[in-house]
N, C-alpha and C positions, 0 to 999 in steps of 0.2 A: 729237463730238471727245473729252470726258470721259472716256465708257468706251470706247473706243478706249486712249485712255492710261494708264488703268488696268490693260487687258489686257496692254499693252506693260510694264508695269511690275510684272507682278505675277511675271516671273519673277528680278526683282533685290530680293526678298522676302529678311530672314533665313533661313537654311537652318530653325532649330529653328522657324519660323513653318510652314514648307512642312511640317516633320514632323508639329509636332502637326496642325496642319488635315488631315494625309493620315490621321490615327489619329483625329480625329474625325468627319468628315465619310462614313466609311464609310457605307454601308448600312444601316440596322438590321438587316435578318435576316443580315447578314454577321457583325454581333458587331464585338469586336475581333479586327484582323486581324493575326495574328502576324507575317509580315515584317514591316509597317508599325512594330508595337511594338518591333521587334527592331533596326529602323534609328533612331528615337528615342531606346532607351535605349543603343546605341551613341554616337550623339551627346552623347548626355549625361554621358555617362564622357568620351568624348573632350575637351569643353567644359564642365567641370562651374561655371564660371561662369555659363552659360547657364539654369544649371537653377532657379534663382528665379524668372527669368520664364517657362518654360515651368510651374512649379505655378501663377503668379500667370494665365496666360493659360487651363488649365487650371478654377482656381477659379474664375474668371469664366464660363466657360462652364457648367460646374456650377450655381452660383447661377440662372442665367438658365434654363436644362432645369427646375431643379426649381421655378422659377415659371411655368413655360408646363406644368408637367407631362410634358414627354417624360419618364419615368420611365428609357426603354430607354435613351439616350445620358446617364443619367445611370450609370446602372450602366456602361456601356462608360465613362468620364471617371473612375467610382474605380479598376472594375478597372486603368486604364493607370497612374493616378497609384499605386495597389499597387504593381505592378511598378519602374515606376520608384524608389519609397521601398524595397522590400529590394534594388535592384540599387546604388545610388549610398550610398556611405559616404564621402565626401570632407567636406573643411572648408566647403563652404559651400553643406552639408545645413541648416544651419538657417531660412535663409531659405527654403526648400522647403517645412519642416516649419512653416512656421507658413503656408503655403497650403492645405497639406494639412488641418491643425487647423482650419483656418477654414471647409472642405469640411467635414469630419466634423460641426462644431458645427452646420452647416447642417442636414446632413441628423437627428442627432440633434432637431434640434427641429420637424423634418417631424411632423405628426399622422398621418403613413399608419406603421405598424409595421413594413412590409418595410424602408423607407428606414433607419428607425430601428435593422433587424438588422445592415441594410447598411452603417450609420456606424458601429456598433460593433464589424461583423468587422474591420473595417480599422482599428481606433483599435486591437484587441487584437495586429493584426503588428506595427502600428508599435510597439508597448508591448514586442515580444520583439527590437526592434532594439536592440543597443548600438551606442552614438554614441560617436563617435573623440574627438567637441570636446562641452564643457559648453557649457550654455544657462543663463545670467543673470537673463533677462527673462521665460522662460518660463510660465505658470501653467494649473493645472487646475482651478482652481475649480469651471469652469461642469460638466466631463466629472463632477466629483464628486455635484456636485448632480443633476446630470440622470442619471447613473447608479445614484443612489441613488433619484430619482423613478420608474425606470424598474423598480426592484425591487418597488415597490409597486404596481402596474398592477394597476388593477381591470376590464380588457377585458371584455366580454360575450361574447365566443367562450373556452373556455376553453381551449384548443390557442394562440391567437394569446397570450392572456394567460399562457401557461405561456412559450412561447418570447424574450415581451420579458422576463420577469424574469429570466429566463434572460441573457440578452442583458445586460442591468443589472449582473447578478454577473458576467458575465464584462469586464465593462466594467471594475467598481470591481477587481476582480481584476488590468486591466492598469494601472492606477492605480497601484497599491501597486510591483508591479513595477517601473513606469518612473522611481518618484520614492523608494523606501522608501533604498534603497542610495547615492543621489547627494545628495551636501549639498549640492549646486549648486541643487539642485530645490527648488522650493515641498515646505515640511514636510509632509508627511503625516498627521503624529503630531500636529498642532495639535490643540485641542478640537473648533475649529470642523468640521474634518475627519473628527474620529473621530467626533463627534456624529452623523452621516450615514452613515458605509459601517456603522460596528458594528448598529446598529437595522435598517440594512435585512438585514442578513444575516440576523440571530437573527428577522427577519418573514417571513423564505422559511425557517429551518427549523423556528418554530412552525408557520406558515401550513399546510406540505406533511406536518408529522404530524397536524393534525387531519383535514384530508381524507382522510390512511389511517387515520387511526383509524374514518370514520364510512364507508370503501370497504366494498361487505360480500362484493365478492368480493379474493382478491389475483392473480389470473389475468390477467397483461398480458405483452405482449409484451416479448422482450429490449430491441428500441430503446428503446418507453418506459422501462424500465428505466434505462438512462443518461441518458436528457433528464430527469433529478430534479433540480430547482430545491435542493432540500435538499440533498444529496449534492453537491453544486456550492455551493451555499453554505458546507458545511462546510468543504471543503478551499478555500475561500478564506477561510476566518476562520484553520485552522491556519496557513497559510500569511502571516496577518499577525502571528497573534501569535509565530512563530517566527521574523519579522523582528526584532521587537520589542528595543529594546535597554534597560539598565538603568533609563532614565530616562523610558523612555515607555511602561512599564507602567499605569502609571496611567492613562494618557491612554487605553487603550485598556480597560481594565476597567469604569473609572466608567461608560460608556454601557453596559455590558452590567447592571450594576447599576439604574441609572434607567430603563431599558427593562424588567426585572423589576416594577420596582415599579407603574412607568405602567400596563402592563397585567398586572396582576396577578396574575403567576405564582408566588411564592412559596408560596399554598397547596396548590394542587396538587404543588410540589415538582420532580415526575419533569423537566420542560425545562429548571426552574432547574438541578437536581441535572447531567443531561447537558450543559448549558453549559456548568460549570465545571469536567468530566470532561474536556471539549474544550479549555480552555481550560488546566489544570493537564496535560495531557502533551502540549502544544504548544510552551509557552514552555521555557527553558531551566530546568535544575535549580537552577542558583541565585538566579531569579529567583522562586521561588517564594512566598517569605517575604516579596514584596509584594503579592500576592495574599490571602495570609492577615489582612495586615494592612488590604486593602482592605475584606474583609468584616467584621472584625473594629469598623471605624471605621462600616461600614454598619449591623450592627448597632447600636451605640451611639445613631447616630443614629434609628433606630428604636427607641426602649426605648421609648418611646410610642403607639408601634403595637398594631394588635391580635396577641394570642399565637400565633394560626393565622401570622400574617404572620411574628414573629421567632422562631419551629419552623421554620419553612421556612427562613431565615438559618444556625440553629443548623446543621441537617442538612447544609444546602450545604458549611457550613464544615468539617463531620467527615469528610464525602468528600473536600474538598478537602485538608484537613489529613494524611489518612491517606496520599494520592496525596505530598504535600510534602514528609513525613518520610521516604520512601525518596531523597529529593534535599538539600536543604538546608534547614532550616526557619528557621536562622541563628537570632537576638537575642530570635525573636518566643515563642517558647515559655512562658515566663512571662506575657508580656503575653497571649496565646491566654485562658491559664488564669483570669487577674486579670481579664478582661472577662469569659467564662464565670461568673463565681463573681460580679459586679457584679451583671450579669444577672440571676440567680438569688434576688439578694436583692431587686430591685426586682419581680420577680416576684413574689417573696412580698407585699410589700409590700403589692401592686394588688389581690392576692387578699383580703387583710387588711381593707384600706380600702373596696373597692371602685372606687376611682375612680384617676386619672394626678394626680396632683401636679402643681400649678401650669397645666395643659394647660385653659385655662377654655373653648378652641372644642373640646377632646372631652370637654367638662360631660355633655354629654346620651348621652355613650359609654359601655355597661352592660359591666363585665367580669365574665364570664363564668368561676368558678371551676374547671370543669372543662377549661377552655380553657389556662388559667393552668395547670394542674398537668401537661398534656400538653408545655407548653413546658418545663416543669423538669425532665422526665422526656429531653425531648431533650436537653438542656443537659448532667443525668446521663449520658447516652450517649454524647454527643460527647467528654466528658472522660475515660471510660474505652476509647471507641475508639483517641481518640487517644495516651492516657500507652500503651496497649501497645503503639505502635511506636516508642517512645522509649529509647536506652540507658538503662543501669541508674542512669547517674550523672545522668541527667537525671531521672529516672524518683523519686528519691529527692528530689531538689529540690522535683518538683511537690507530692510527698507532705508535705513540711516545709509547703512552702508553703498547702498547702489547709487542713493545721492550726491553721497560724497565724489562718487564719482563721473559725474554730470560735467560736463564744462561750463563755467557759467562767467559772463565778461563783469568781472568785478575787479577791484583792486587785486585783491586775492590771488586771484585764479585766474591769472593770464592765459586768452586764447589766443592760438596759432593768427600768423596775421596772412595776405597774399589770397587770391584763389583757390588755392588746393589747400592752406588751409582750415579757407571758411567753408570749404565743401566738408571735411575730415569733420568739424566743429561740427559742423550739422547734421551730418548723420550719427554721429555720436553721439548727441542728444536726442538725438531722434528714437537710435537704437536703445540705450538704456530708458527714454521714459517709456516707450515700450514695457521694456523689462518691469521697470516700476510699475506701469500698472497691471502686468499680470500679476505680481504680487501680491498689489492690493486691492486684487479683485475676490468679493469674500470677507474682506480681510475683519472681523468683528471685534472692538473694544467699547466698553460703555465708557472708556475715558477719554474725553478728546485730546484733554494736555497730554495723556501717555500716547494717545494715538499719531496726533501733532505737533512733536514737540518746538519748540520755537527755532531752536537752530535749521530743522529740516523743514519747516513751513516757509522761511524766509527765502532759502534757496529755490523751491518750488514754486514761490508765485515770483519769485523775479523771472522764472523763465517764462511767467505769463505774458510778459511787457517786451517779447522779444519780435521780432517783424516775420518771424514763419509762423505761417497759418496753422500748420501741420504740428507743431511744437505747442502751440496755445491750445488746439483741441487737447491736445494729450493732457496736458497739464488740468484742464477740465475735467476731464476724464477722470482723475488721477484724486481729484478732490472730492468729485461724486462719490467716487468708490469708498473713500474714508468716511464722507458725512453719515452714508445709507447705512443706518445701522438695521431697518426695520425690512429689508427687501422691496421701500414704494421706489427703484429706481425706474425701474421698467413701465412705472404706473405716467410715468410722466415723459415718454419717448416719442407721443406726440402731441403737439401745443394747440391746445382750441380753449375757445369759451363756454363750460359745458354751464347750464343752468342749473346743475346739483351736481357738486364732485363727489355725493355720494356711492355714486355708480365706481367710484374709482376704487371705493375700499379700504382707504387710505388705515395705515396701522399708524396713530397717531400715541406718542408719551409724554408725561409732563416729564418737561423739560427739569432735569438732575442741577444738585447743585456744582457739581465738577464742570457742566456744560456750562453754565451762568459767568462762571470764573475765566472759561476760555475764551466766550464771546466778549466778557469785556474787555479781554486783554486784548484780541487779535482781531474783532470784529471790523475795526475802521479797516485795516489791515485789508481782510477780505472786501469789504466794501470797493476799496479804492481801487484796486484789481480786477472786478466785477464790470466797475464804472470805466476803465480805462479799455479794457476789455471790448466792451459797446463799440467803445470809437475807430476802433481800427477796419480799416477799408478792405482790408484783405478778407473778412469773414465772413463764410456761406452759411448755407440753409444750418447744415450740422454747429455749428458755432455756436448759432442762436438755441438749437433747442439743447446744447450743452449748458448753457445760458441760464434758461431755463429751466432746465433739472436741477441747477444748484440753487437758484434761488429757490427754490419749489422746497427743495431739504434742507434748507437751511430752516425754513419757515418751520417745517414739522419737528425735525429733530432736535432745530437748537436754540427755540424762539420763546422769548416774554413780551412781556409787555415793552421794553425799551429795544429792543430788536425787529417788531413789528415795524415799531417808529420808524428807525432809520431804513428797515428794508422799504419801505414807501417813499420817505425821501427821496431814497437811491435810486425806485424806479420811475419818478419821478422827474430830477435830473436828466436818465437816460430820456425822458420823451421830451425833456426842453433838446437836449442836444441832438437830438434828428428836427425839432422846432428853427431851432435858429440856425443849425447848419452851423456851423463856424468854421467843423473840418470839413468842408467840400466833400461829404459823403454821396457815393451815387444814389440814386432813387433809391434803388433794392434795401440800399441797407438804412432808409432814413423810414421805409413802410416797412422792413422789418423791427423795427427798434420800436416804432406805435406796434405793432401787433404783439411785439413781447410785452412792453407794459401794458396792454390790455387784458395778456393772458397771466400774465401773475396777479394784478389788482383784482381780476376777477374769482382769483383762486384766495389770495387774503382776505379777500371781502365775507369768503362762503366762512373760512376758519374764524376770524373773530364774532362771527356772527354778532355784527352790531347793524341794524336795519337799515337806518337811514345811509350809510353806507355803502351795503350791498346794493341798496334803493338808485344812488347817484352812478355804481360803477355799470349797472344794468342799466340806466337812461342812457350814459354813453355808448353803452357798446349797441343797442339798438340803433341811436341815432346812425353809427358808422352803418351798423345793418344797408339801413334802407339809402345810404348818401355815401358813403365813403368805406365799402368794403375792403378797398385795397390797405386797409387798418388794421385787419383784423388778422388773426392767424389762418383762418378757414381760406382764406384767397392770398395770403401772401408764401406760409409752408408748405406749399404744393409742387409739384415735378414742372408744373406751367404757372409761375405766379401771373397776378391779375393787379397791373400797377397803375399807378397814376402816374401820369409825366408830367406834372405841376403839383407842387407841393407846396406851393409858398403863399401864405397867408390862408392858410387851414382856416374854420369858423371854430370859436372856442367852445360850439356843441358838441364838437367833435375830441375835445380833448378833454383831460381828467384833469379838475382845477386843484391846486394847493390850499388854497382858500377854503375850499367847498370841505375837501376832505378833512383839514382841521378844525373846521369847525362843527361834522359830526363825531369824529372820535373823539373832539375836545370834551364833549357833551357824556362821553360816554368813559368821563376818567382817564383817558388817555391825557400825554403831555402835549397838548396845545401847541404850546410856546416851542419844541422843540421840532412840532410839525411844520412850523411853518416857514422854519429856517430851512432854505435852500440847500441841499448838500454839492458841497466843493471839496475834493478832494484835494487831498497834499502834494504835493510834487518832493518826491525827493532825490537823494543821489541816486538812487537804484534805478530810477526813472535815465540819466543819463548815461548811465554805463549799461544798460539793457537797450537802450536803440542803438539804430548803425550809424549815427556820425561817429564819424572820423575824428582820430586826435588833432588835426590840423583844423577842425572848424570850430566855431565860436560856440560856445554854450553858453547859455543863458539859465541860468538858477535863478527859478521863481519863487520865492518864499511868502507864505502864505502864513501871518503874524493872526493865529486866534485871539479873539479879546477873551480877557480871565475878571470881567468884571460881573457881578451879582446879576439873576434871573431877569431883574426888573429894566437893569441899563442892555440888555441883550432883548430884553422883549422891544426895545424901544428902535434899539440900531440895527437891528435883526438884517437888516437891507443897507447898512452901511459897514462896506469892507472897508477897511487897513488897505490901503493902494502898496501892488509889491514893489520891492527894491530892488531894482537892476544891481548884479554885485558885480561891482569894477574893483579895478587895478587899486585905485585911489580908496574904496571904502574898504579892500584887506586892509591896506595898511594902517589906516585911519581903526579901523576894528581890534590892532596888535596894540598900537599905541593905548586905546584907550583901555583894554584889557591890563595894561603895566600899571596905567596909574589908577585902575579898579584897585588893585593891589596891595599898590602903594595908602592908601585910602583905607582898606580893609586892616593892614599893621599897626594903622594911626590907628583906627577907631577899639583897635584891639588895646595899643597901648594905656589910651585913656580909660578904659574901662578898671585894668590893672592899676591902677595909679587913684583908680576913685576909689576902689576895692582898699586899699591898703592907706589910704590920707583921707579918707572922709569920714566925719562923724557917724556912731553905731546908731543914732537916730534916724538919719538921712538915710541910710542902707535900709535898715528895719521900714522907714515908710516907702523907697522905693520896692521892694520885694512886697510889700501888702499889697500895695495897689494892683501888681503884676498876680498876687493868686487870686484877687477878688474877680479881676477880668476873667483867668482861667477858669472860677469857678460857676461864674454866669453862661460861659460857652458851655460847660457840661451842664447845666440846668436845662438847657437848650436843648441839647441831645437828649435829656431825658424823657424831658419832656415830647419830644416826636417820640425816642423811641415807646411810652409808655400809652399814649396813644394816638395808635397812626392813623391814616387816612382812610375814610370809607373803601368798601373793594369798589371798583368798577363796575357797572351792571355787563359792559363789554368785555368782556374780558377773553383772549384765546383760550379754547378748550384744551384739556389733557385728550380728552377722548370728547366724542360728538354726546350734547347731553350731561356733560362731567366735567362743570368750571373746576378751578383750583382752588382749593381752601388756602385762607390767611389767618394771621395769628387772632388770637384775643388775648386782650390783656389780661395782668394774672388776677387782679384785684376784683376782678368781674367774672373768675372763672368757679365754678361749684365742684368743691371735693367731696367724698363719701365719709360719711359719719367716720366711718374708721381712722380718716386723717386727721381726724381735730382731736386734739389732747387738751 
């Protein structure tokens, strides 16, 4: 009776019952049968209420296949429940959708691999579905997990194991998709989240380069070709971090950092380097400058690492940084530098000590000095890769800044005292003028004062005056690099006497008036540094023709007429002091010091082009020719110089006279008078706190008293110095004293003035004040008088360019305007 009544009863069935039972119960070798599917999902549009329990009757039947194993009516129960999921977009998809996901998660945690491709082809359409209505309650936890498990598959068939990782990436891929955009959704961007998809990616595209690295053919077919687990992994990491928004950068980098570290990719570089290749032109341009900032804190936190590890930090960070600065590098730019430059000292440090600081579990951790010096050498690189993609005004900043950070023994800036550390001192300047001049290699301003400015120039040439050889080149170095505005630095790399430096090509400019302003302010300055320069005993072949290059560009870039002057004096001086020895210089360096000023006077001689000049610097240097080579540059800058071992009472054929030369530029409108005054440079403080006596020895301040009296009492004493003053105990004091009653002297002379002001007759005042404007108004008569009309031009004059003197004023009252201007 039973089934009898069953039978009778089974045609007053829900209709969506009768469907799906007619869509599943087919055949197997039928498949799904397309009418059948096609009146289902008709139904289910018609009656989209219905459609929760047809997935919930669906997923039951599912579950139940995949524990008896019919595999085959499992596949027919997704493919229908597909279909149905991109045909129905109605509001009350969601109850569907979490039958569906409850399907998928099943088969996801099948141990057979097909099921596994099979739950995740279908979690990847649903992932390119946009849904009409938001989900609440929704979560992907488990698909994370398991999709991220699924990227790490160690299968023993390695086709099957290529395809689930595969599968994996494509999973976590609809992840991101389904949830990155919808705030309704479970975060994506949590830690816990990112801690999972970011490691499994960057594990399928280390994983799949070393396999081609160790392939030893590359001969595969087109299809494998795109089934590449890498290539698939890639474009799903761009594709998250160009979701990425301001705030969840972070989240998504730190794992790609701890996964560096964990497996130890930082020494080798190359994956680090391309991860964050991938990673810096993925994310937006503005977001870059947290990036920078993520490695920058990675570093830090590494300073106790071994060197090979934070090189490979360093390098990531330069490529990253160079990629940044075409975008926006924002706030971090200083901070970049100011860890760069921490770095560096701690670096030294390690090298110094031997050992990490306070780090008592890396006690038994040997550092390695050569390891140490390769990471400084990064560190130098990164900071000159990156200041050259820097505007100019940023570019000027970092240069202040790296200054600042310089040790330098002044008042100021007390250095470490002891051996270890004047060793620390020294490489520390060492290492950042390094730095500095990778900066300022390139580095192009037409303005010297902006390029120059006084506070950072002053610190720079007192490191010139310091007793490491190695510290004075740099600083040379460092100055070239700013002077050359035109590219002649390279023109002058090696020092001869040519008899036309037209062959050299020289890009010559008239000198600006920004430049005129700075050599008069800072020129003796450089002068004095130049000249003191010379005399140290420590300087080789490179020294000199550093030497050399600066005088060379000084001439071209920053020279007039009154600059010519004194660069001739200057090098002048330098050939009395290899002349008269006074510092017991060796040979080398008393016939280097003649063959530098033979090679510049014969280089100024070609640019002023005044004859008889060029006339007298060509007799001399001939004369050396044929009698005294070891003079010249051609036998003293060589790998085997060619010297004299008697130097003393030279014949004055052989030397460039002061006399001689003032009196043809005299001729040729130069200033005579100030040619022929000897240059003596100044001594001053910075001169005793830049050498290495000790505080316990005696210093002696030489003070060097200029006379301030008119052209004509200077043309006269020109050769008599102000003898200096020993400054003792007794002349402080004697100097405080007389300073109090200066003073005293000055309130008097104040009070009497007040007192004549206010009790002397309106007549007496009135002819004192005449007399005092009639004087002021003869001194401007004076000045007007030059300035209205000045002195003939010079026929000598430096050129702007070869062939193209420089034009001077004329006066106005001699100047012809066009009819148009006279009314």
């Amino acid at each position: 009776l039973i089934p009898g009544v069953c039978g009778c009863c089974g045609a007053l069935r829900p209709r969506y019952k009768r469907l799906r039972d007619l869509v599943l119960k087919t055949p197997l070798k039928d498949g799904l049968v397309k009418t059948n599917m096609e009146k289902l999902t008709f139904y289910a549009l018609s009656a989209p209420e219905k459609l929760d329990r047809i997935g919930a009757y669906l997923s039951e039947r599912l579950i139940r296949d995949v524990g008896r194993h019919r595999y085959g009516y499992v596949c027919i129960a997704m493919e229908a429940l597909d279909q149905l999921l991109m045909a129905c977009h109605c509001q009350s998809i969601n109850l569907f959708v979490e039958s569906f996901l409850k399907m998928v998660a099943k088969l996801l945690e099948s141990e057979k691999p097909n099921l596994q491709i099979l739950g995740t082809n279908s979690f990847v359409k649903f992932a390119n579905i946009e849904e009409d209505t938001p989900s609440y309650h929704r979560s992907y936890d488990f698909f994370v997990s398991r999709f991220s498990e699924m990227c790490h598959s160690s299968h023993d068939d390695l086709e099957i194991k290529t395809k689930i990782r595969m599968s994996g990436i494509k999973g976590l891929q609809g992840v991101v998709r389904k949830t990155v955009n919808d705030e309704l959704q479970a975060n994506i961007w949590d830690p816990q989240h990112m801690d999972k998809i970011v490691p499994s990616l960057l594990f399928n595209l280390q994983h799949v380069e070393e396999a081609e690295s160790r392939s030893p053919s590359p001969l595969q077919a087109p299809e494998k070709e795109k089934e590449n687990p890498a290539e698939l992994a890639e474009r799903c990491l761009r594709e998250l971090l160009g979701r990425a928004a301001f705030g969840n950068i972070k989240n998504a980098i730190k794992p790609v950092l701890i996964h560096l570290d964990n497996h130890s990719l930082w020494e080798p570089k190359v994956f680090a380097i391309r991860c964050f290749k991938i990673i810096m032109y993925s994310i937006q341009p503005q977001h870059s400058h947290l990036v920078i900032q993520q490695l920058l804190s990675h570093l830090d936190a590494n300073s106790r690492s071994a060197a090979t590890v934070r090189a490979g930090i360093v390098e990531v960070l330069s490529e990253a940084a160079i990629i940044a600065a075409t975008g926006s590098v924002g706030p971090t730019v200083l901070e970049m530098f100011n860890t760069l430059l921490r770095q560096l000292r701690l670096s030294i440090d390690y090298a110094l000590t031997g050992s990490y600081d306070g780090a008592i579990s890396l006690g038994a951790k040997t550092i390695k000095e050569h390891e140490e010096r390769m990471f400084q050498e990064a560190v130098i690189k990164t900071i000159g890769s990156f200041a050259t993609t820097l505007p100019t005004y940023q570019r000027s900043e970092v240069i202040l800044f790296i200054m600042s950070k310089v040790p330098l023994p002044s008042l100021h800036h007390p250095m470490e005292t002891g051996r270890t550390g004047e060793n620390r001192n020294r490489l520390t300047q060492i290492m950042l003028l390094k730095s500095l001049l990778q900066v300022s290699t390139g580095f192009q301003c037409s303005n010297m004062m902006s390029a120059l400015p006084s506070n950072f120039l002053d610190r720079l040439l007192s490191t010139a005056l310091m007793e490491d050889a190695e510290i004075r080149l740099f600083v040379l170095e460092i100055l070239i690099s700013f002077i050359d505005r035109h590219g002649n630095r390279h023109k002058f790399s090696t020092i001869s006497t040519l008899s036309d430096i037209s062959v050299l090509k020289l890009k010559v400019d008239k000198c600006s008036r920004q430049d005129t302003v700075f050599m008069k302010k800072h020129s003796q300055q450089l002068y004095r540094h130049i000249y003191l320069s010379c005399k140290e005993e420590t300087n080789m072949q490179k020294h000199y023709k550093a030497l050399y290059g600066l005088l060379a560009l000084i001439s071209i870039e920053l020279a007039n007429e009154e600059v010519v002057v004194d660069l001739i004096r200057l090098v002048l001086a330098v050939q009395d002091v290899a002349q008269v020895n006074e510092e017991n210089l060796p040979v080398y360096n008393r016939c280097a010091l003649y063959a530098l000023g033979a090679a510049y006077l014969n280089l100024i001689s070609q640019l002023t082009t005044v004859p008889a000049f060029c006339q007298h610097i060509h007799e001399v240097i001939e004369a050396r020719k044929k009698e005294a080579p070891y003079m010249l540059p051609e036998d003293v800058f060589v790998e085997r110089p060619r010297l004299s071992q008697n130097l003393d009472g030279v014949v004055t054929e052989f030397l460039f006279r002061q006399s001689k030369i003032s009196e043809v530029l005299g001729g040729s409108g130069y200033n005579s008078d100030r040619l022929c005054m000897p240059y003596i440079p100044q001594l001053t403080d910075e001169d005793r706190l830049s050498k290495r006596k000790s505080i316990g020895e005696t210093i002696s301040l030489q003070v060097e008293v200029e006379s301030r009296n008119s052209p004509e009492k200077e043309e006269i004493e020109n050769t008599e110095r102000v003898p200096a003053e020993e400054i003792t105990y007794e002349t402080l004091k004697k100097a405080i004293v007389d300073s109090v009653a200066v003073e005293e002297q000055e309130r008097e002379r104040r009070r009497q003035v007040v007192e004549k002001f206010q009790k002397a007759p309106f007549e007496e005042i009135a002819a004192h004040c005449g007399a005092r404007a009639s004087l002021l108004q003869s001194k401007l008569n004076q000045i007007f008088e030059i300035t209205i009309r000045p002195p003939p031009s010079p026929s000598g004059t430096i050129t702007a360019a070869y062939g193209q003197p420089q034009s001077h004023s004329i006066p106005v009252y001699e100047m012809k305007f066009p009819d148009l201007c006279v009314y």
